[in-house]
C-alpha positions in Angstrom: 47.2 25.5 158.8 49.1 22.8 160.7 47.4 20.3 162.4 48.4 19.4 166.3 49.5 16.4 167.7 47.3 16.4 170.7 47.8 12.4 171.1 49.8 9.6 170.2 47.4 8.6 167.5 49.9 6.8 165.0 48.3 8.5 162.0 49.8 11.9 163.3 53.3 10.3 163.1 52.4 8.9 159.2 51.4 12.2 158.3 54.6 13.7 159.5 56.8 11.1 157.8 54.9 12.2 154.7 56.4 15.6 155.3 52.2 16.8 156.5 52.8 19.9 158.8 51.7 18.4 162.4 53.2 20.2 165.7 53.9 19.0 168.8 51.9 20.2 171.6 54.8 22.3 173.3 55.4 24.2 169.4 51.9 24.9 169.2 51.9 26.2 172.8 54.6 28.8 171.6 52.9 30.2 168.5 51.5 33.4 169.1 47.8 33.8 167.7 47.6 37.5 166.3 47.5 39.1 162.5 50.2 39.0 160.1 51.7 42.3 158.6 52.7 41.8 154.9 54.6 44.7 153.2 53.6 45.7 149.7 56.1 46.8 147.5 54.6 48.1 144.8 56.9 49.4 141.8 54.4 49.1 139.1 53.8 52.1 136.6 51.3 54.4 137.4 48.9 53.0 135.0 49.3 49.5 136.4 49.5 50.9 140.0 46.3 50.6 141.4 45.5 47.4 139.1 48.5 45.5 140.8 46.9 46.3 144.2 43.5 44.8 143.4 45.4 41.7 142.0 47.9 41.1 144.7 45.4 41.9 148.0 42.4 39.9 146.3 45.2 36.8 145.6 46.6 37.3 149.4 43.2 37.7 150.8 41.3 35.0 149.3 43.9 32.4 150.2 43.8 32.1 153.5 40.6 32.4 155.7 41.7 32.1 159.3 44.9 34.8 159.3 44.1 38.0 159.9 46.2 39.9 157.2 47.2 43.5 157.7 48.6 45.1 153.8 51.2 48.0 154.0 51.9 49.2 150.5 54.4 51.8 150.1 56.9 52.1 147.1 60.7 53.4 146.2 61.8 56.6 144.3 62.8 54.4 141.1 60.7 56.4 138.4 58.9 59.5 137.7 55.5 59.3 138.7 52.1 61.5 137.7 50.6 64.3 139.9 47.8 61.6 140.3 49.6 58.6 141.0 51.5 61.1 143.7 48.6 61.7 145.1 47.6 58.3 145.8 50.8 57.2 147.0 50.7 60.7 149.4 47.0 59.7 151.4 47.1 55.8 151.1 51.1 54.9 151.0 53.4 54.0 154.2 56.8 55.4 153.7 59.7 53.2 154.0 61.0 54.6 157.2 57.4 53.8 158.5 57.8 49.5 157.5 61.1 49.4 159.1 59.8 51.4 161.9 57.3 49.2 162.7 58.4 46.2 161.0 56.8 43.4 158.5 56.2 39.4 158.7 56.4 38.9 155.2 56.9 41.0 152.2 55.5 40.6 148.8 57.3 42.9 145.7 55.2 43.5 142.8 57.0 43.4 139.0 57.4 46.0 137.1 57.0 47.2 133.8 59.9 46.5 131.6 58.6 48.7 128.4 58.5 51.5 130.5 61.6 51.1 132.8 65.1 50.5 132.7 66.4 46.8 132.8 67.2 45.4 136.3 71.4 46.1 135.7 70.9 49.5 135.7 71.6 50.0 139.5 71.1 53.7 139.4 67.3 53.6 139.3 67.2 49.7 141.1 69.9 50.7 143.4 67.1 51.1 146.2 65.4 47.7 145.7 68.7 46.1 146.2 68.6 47.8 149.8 65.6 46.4 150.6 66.1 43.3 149.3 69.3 43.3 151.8 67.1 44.6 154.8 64.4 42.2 153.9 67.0 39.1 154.2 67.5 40.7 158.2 64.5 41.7 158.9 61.7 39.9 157.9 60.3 36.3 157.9 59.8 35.6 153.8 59.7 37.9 150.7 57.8 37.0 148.0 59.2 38.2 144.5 56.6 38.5 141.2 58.2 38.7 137.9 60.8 41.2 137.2 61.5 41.9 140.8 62.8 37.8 140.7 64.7 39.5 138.5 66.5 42.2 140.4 66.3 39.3 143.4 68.2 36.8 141.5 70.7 39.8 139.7 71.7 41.7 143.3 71.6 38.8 145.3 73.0 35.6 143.8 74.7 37.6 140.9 72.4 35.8 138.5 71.2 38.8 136.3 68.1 38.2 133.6 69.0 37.3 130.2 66.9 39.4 127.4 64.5 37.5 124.8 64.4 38.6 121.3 60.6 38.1 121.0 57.9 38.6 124.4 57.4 35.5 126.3 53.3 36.3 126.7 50.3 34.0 127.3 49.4 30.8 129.4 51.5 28.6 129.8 51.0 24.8 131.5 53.5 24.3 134.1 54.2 21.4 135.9 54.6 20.9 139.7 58.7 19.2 140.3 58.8 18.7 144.2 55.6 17.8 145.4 57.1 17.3 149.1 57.5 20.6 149.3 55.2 22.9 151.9 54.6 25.7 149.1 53.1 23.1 146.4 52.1 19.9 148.6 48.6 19.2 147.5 48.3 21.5 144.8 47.7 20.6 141.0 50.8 18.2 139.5 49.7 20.5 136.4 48.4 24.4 136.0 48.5 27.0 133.7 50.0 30.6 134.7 50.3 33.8 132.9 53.9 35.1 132.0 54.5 38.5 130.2 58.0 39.5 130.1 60.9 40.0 127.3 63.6 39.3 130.0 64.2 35.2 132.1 66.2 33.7 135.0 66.9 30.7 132.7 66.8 27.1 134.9 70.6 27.2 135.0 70.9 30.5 136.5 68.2 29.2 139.3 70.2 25.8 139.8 73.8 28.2 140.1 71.7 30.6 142.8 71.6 27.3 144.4 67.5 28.1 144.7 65.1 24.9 144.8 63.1 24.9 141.5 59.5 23.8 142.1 57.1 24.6 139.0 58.2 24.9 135.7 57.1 24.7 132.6 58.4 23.0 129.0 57.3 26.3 127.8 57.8 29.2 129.5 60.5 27.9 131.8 61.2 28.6 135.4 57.7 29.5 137.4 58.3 29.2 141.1 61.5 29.0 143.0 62.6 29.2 146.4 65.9 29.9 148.3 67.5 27.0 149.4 66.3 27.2 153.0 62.9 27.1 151.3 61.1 30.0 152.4 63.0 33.1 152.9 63.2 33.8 149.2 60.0 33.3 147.0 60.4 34.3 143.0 57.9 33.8 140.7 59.0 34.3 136.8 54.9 34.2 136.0 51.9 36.4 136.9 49.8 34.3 139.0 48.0 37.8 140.2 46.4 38.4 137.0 42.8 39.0 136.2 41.2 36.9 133.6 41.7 39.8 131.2 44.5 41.4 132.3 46.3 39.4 129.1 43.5 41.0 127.1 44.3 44.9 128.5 48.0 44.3 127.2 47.1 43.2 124.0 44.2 45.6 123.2 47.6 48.3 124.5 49.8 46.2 122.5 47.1 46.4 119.1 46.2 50.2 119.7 49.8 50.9 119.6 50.3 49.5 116.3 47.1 51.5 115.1 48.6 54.4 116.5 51.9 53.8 114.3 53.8 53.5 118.1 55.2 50.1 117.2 55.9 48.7 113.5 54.2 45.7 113.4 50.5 43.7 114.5 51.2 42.4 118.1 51.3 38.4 118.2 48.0 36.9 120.4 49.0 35.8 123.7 49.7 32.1 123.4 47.2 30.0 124.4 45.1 32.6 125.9 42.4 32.7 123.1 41.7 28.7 123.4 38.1 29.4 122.5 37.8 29.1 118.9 35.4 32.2 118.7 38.2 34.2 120.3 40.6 33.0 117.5 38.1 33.9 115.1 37.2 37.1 116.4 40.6 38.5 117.4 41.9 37.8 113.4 39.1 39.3 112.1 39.7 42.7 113.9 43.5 42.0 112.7 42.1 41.5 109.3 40.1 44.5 109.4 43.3 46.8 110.7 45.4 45.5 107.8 42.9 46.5 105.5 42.8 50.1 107.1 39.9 49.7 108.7 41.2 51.3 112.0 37.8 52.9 113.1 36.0 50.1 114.0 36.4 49.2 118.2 38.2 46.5 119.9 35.9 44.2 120.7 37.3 44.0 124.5 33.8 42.7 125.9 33.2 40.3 123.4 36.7 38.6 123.8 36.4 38.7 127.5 33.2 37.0 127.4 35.0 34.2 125.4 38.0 33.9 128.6 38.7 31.2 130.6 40.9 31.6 134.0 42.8 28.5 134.1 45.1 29.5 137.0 43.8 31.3 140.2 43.1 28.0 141.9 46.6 27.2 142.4 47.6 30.6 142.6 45.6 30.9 145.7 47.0 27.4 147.0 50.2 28.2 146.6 49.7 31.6 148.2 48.3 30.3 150.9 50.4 28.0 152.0 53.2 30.8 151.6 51.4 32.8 153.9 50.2 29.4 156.4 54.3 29.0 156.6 55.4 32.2 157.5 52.7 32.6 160.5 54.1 29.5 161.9 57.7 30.4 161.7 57.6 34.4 162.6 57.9 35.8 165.9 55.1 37.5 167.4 57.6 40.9 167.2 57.0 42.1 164.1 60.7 43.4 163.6 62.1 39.8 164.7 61.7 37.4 161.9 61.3 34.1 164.0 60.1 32.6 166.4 62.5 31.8 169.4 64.2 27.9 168.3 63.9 28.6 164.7 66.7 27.8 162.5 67.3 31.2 160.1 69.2 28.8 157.8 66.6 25.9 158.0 63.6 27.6 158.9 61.0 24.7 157.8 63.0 22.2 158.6 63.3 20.5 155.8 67.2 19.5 156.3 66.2 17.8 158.7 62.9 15.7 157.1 
């Protein structure tokens, strides 16, 4: 959270130069101190669906401990769903007409399973996230976009659609920070790790031809984190800085089982870099071995892998997070279906045209 300039102490203006967020007293005066409302769209498969809300309100919680945050999940027509999943959505889900009823701060959109649903161009089942992304850009302060619904961002609005990889880009990848003066990443790690697991990518040309502001990338994995070029209205991660330390592990046990189950024609790849511990190497190749010898009764040794993990990445998830949500409470108006503050600049919200 900002600090305030509360006297003419010259280390208050050094700070600023350095791009530090420091109000004026009259600023400060205007911000309203009350929660923040953050929409959850959640378009993840129903076996992912409850996992994605653990992951996203443990990440949105845990990084910031002064905000009050209120979580509104609701989701879009865009796939069959289960009697069970129905359920869930029918006692714990806000409908649509509900959000823009009562209006959002900030919105976050989950990714979506690309094995299991059409790719982003088919506009027939992502035809609705389109609209919201539209109404979103009206309504609300800053939407935050993980993985493939960058994706559908970067297709519907800058025309920028995802091209698709011959092999799965899956594992931990380093990434390095490119803009340090920025208010999402200043102070964070120069260099993390974060999770990707996708067969589709927003190359770095097709960012830099949006026009968005690139900020973490890796030599890798490419394109992490992005903004729009006001900085802040449009968030897209490429990456899954959500996940659980075995959340890697679930897919590839999924991914392994398949193969045993003669659903897919070869032995899934390991994740890259995710087994660093040589005993996980060891002991993930030997259950390979075993399977390619026809030795498909013995079980996955999930707990054993797991024990060998190492989570390499929710530290700057949180940071970055956090100053995500730190920027939109200073910038949104205290009417939740207005998204700023009275003398905020919708094209230059941050000011950082200005810097």
């Amino acid at each position: 959270m900002p600090l305030i300039k509360n006297s003419d102490l010259p280390t208050f203006d050094r700070l600023s130069r350095e791009g530090r967020q420091v109000l004026d007293p009259n600023r400060a005066s205007h911000q309203d101190i009350r929660e923040l409302h953050i929409g959850f769209l959640n378009i993840m498969p129903d076996a992912a669906l409850e996992a994605a809300e653990r992951q996203f309100f443990r990440l949105i919680g845990e990084s910031n401990k002064i905000v009050q945050i209120y979580l509104h999940p609701f989701t879009l027509p865009i796939f069959e769903r289960s009697e069970d999943a129905k359920a869930h959505i029918e006692k714990h889900y806000e409908t649509l007409e509900q959000i823009k009823e009562s209006g959002i701060d900030a919105l976050v959109i989950t990714g979506a399973n690309e094995e299991t649903n059409p790719h982003v161009s088919d506009e027939t089942t992502w035809g609705p996230l389109k609209d919201i992304l539209a109404w979103a850009h009206e309504n609300v302060t800053s939407t935050l976009c993980s993985c493939l619904a960058s994706h559908a961002a970067l297709t519907y609005s800058y025309g920028q659609p995802p091209m698709w990889r011959d092999d799965k880009r899956w594992g931990v990848y380093r990434h390095k920070v490119l803009d340090c003066s920025h208010p999402m990443v200043r102070g964070m790690n120069t260099a993390f790790d974060v999770p990707h697991s996708r067969y589709s990518e927003i190359t770095r040309g097709q960012f830099e031809k949006a026009g968005m502001k690139i900020l973490v990338e890796s030599p890798e994995a490419g394109v992490h984190l992005a903004t729009s070029a006001d900085g802040i209205r449009l968030i897209c991660f490429q990456g899954h800085p959500e996940y659980d330390m075995v959340s890697l592990l679930k897919e590839y046990r999924r991914e392994v089982m398949n193969y045993i189950e003669r659903k897919r024609p070869d032995y899934p790849p390991f994740p890259e870099h995710y087994f660093a511990d040589v005993r996980a190497q060891e002991l993930a190749a030997k259950f390979k071995n075993d399977v390619l010898d026809g030795k498909t009764d013995e079980a996955f040794p999930e707990e054993e892998l797991a024990s060998l993990l190492e989570n390499t990445w929710a530290d700057s998830a949180r940071s970055a997070v956090g100053a995500w949500v730190g920027l939109v409470y200073q910038i949104t108006n205290v009417d939740r279906k207005k998204p700023f503050m009275e003398g905020i600049d919708p094209n230059d919200p941050l000011s950082l045209k200005k810097a």
